[in-house]
C-alpha positions in Angstrom: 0.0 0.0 0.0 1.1 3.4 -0.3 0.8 6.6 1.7 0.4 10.5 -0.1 0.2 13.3 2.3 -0.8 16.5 1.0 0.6 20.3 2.0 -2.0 22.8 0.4 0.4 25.9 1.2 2.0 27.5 -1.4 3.9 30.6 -1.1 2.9 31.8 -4.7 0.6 30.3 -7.2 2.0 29.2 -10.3 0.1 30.3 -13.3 -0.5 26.2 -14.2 -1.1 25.3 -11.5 -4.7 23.5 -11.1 -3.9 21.9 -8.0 -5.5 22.4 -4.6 -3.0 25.3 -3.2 -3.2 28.4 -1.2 -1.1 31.8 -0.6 -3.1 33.3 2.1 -3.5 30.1 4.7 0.1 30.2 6.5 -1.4 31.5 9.8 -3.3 28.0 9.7 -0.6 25.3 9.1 -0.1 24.5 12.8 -3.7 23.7 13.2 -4.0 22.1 9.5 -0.6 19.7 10.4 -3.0 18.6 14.1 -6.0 17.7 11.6 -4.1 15.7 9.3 -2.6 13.5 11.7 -6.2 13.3 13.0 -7.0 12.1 9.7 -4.1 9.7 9.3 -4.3 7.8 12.8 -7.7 7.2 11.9 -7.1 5.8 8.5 -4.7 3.8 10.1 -6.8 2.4 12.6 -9.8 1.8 10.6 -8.3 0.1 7.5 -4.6 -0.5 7.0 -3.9 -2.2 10.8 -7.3 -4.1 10.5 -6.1 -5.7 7.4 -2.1 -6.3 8.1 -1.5 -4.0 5.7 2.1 -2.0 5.8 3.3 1.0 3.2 5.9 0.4 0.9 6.2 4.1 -0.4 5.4 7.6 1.2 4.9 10.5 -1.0 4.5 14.2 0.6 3.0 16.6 -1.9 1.5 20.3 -2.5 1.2 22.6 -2.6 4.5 22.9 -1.2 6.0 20.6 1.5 8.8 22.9 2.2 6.7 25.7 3.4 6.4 23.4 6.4 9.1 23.7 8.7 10.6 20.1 9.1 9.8 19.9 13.0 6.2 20.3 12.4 6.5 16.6 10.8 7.3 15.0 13.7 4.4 13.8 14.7 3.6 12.6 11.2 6.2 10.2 11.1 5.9 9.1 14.4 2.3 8.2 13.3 3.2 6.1 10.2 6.4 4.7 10.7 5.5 1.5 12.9 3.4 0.7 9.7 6.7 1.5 7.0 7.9 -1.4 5.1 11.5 -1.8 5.2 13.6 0.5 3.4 10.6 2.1 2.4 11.0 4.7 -0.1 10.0 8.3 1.2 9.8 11.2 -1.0 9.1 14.9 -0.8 8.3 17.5 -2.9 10.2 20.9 -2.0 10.6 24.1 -4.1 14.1 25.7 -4.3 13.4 29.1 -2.5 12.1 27.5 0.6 13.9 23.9 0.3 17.4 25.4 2.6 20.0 23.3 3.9 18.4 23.0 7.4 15.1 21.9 5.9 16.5 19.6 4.1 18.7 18.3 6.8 15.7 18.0 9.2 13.7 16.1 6.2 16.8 13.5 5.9 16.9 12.9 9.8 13.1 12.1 9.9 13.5 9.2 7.2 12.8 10.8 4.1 15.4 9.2 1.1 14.4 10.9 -1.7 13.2 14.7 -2.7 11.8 15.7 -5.9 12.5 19.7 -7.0 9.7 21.9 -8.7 12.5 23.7 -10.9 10.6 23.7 -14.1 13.2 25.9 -15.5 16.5 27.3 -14.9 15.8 30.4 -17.3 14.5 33.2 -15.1 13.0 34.8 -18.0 10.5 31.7 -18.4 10.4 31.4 -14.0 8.6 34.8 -14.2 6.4 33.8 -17.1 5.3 30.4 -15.2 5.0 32.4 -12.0 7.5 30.8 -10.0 8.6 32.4 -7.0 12.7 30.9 -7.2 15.2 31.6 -9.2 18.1 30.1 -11.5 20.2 30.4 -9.2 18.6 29.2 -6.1 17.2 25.6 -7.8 21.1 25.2 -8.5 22.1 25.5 -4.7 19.2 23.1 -3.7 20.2 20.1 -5.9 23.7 20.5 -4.4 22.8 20.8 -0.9 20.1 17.8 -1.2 23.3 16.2 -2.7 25.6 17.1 -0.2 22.5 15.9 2.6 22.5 12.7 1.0 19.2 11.2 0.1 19.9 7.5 -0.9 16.8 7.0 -2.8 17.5 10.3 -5.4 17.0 13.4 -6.4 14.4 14.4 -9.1 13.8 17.8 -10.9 11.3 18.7 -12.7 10.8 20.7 -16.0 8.4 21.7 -17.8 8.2 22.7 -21.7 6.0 23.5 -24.6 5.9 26.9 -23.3 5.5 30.1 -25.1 8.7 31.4 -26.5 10.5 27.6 -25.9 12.5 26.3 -28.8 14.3 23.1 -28.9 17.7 25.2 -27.7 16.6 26.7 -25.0 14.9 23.1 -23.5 17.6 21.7 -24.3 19.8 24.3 -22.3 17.3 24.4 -19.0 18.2 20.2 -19.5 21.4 20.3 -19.9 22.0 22.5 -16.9 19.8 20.0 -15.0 22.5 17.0 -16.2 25.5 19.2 -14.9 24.0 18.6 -11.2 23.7 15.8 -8.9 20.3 14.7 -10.2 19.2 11.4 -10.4 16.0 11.5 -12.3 14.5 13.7 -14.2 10.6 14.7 -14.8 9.8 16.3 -18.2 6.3 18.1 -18.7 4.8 19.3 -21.6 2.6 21.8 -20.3 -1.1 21.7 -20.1 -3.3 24.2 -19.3 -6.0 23.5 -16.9 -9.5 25.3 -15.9 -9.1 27.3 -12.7 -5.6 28.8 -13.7 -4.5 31.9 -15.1 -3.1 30.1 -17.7 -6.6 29.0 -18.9 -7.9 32.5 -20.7 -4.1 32.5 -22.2 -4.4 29.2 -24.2 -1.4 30.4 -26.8 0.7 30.0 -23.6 1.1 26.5 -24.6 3.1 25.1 -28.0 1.4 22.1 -29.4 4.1 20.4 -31.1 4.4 16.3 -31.0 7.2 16.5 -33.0 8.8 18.9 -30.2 8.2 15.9 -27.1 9.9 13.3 -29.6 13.2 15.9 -30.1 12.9 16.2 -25.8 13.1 12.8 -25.3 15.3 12.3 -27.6 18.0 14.8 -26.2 17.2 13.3 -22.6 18.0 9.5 -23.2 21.1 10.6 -24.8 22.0 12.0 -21.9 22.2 8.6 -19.9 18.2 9.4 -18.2 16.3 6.3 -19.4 12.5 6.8 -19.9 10.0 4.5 -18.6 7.0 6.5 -18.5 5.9 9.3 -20.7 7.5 11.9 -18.7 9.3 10.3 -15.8 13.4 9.8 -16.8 15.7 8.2 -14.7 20.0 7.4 -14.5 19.0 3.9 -13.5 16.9 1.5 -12.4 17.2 2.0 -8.7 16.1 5.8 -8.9 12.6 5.3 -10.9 10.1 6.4 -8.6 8.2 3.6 -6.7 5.6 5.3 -5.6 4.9 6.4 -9.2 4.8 2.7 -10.1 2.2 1.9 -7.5 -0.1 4.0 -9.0 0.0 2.9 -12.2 -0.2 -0.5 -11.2 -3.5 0.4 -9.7 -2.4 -0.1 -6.1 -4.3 0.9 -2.8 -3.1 4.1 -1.5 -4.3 6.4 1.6 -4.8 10.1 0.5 -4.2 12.2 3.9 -5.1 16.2 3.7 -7.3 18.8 2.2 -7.9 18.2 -1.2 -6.0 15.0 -1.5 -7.1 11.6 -2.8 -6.8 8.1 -1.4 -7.9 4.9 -3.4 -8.8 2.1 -1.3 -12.1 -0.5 -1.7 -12.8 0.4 -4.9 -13.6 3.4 -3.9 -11.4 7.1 -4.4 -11.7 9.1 -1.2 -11.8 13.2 -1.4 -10.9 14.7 1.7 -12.4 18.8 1.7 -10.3 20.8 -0.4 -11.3 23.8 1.7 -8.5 24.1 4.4 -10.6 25.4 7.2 -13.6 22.8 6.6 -10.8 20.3 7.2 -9.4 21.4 10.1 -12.7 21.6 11.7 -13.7 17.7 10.7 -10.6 16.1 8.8 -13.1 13.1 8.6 -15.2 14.5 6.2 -14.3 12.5 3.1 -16.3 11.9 0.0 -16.6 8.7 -1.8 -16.7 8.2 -5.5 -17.7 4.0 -6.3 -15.1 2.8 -9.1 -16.8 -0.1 -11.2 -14.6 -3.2 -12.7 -15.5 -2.1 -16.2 -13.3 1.7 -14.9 -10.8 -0.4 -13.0 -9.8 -2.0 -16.4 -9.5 1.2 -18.4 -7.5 3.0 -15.8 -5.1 -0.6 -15.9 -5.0 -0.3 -19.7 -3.9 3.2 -20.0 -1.9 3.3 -16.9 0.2 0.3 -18.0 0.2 2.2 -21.8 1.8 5.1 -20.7 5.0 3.2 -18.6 7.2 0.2 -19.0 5.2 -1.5 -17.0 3.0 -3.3 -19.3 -0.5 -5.0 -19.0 -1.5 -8.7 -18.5 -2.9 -10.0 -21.3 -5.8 -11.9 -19.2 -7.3 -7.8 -18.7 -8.6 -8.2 -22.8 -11.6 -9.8 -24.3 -11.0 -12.0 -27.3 -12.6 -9.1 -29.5 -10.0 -7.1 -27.8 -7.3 -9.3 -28.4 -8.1 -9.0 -32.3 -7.1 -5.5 -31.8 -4.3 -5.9 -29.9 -2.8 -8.8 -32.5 -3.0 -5.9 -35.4 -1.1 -3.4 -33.2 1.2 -6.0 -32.7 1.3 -6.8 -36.8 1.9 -3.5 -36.8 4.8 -3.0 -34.1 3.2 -0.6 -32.2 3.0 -3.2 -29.2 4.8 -6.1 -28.0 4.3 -9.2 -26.1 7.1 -10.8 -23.4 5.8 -13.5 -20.8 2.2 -12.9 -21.4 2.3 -9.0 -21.0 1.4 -6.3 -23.7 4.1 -3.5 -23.8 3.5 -0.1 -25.2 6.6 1.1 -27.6 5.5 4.5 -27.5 3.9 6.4 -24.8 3.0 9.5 -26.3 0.6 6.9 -28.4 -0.5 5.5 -25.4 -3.8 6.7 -25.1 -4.9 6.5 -28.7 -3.7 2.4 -28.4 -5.7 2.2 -25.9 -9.3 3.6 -26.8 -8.4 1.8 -30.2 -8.6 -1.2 -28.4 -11.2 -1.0 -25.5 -13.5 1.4 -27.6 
């Protein structure tokens, strides 16, 4: 099973950004940090020691963890860690201008073994256009002191492209500045532009260009960062993320915090999004059924879009018709009665081809 834990504080909101964030809570965090334990013990208690179960991954999120000062986890992890796996992988988000050596040290001595950088860019002409609050230099000095911390598990930055005024030379520059530091995988986003951001009445903020993502990828794996997903890289097979993997094998997860999500009993789980709602009742959680008939989609497209495959056994003999062309075809590929995907960015259109 595996653990997220969202932090809805932010200390600006980027102008993609459609998650469930907030400038203007900070005066709330001690109480909102109480609720969530609240929240977690009794997730604990009610499902995951009832049925033996244990967490193999941990993934803090945001919003931005590293607006919370590492102290104020404490009693987090004293909370989960009798059910941890061993040498469970535990990862945190962080952004650069708020990630410091001391936050990072505390983060390291509470267990956490990996940490995963919202850089995006190290162009501080495109930081201001995506409204992030570091810059160039700062994401620099927090890769090398998460480096010179030590987290065994990795360090990941992100980046994002397909923006407005990107060409292939200047992604490949932001890249290649990420390849000159101690990373040890590497997330590449094309951007998208959601409703709810200020992005959305600017839709020429984003480049739609396939052929663009191809060249990206491209550039990356010949850099040594292997892809197996269609924008996760990594500089081996030991620094992929694990808890990425668990949900795209459709594994159980608890979702722990305002406007997270937890999966378990067929059922997703929505905590409020509203801060101050969930500090008042952290119980309040609304269901949302998931049907067999869903459950097999979400396999299908998961497993399309990463190395890890599907099983065969998922597809009806009319859909194995399908699946035998694509194969004819060398789109797909079978090993040891799994179906492989040999190119993600197709991944979706295989698989509505298929289950349509």
């Amino acid at each position: 099973m595996l653990l997220y834990i969202h932090i809805p504080f932010c200390d600006s909101k980027c102008f993609y950004c459609a998650f469930n964030s907030y400038t203007d809570k900070f005066h709330l965090k001690n109480e909102y940090m109480k609720s969530l334990n609240k929240q977690l013990e009794y997730e604990l208690e009610n499902y995951v020691k009832p049925n033996g179960l244990t967490f193999e991954t941990v993934f803090i999120g945001g919003g931005t963890p590293s607006t919370i000062k590492s102290e104020m986890y404490n009693e987090i992890f004293n909370t989960f860690k009798p059910y941890l796996q061993h040498n469970a992988e535990i990862t945190t988000e962080a952004n650069p201008n708020s990630a410091n050596l001391e936050w990072l040290k505390g983060m390291k001595s509470l267990g956490v073994n990996r940490v995963s950088f919202g850089v995006q860019s190290f162009n501080d002409e495109k930081l201001k256009k995506l409204g992030r609050s570091h810059k160039s230099k700062s994401a620099k000095e927090a890769i090398k002191n998460a480096s010179n911390v030590g987290f065994e598990n990795g360090i990941n930055c992100d980046i994002i492209y397909g923006v407005a005024g990107d060409d292939l030379d200047l992604i490949k520059s932001d890249l290649s500045t990420a390849f000159s530091l101690p990373i040890t995988h590497l997330s590449a986003y094309s951007l998208t532009i959601e409703e709810g951001t200020k992005f959305f009445d600017n839709p020429k903020m984003k480049i739609d260009d396939e052929e663009l993502s191809y060249e990206v990828f491209e550039f990356i794996e010949e850099n040594g960062f292997k892809q197996y997903e269609i924008s996760n890289f990594s500089k081996s097979k030991d620094y992929e993320s694990t808890h990425n993997y668990g949900y795209w094998e459709h594994k159980e997860y608890l979702g722990v915090g305002s406007g997270a999500v937890g999966y378990w009993n067929n059922n997703r789980r929505y905590p409020t999004k509203v801060i101050e709602d969930y500090v008042d009742n952290p119980f309040d959680i609304e269901l949302e059924e998931i049907d067999e008939n869903d459950i097999k989609v979400e396999k299908i497209l998961l497993g399309f879009r990463c190395s890890n495959g599907v099983q065969l056994d998922l597809f009806t003999n009319e859909e194995l018709k399908k699946v035998n062309i694509l194969v004819d075809e060398d789109k797909l590929e079978i090993k040891q009665n799994r179906l492989y995907n040999k190119n993600f960015l197709l991944a979706d259109e295989l698989a509505l081809y298929i289950i349509d």
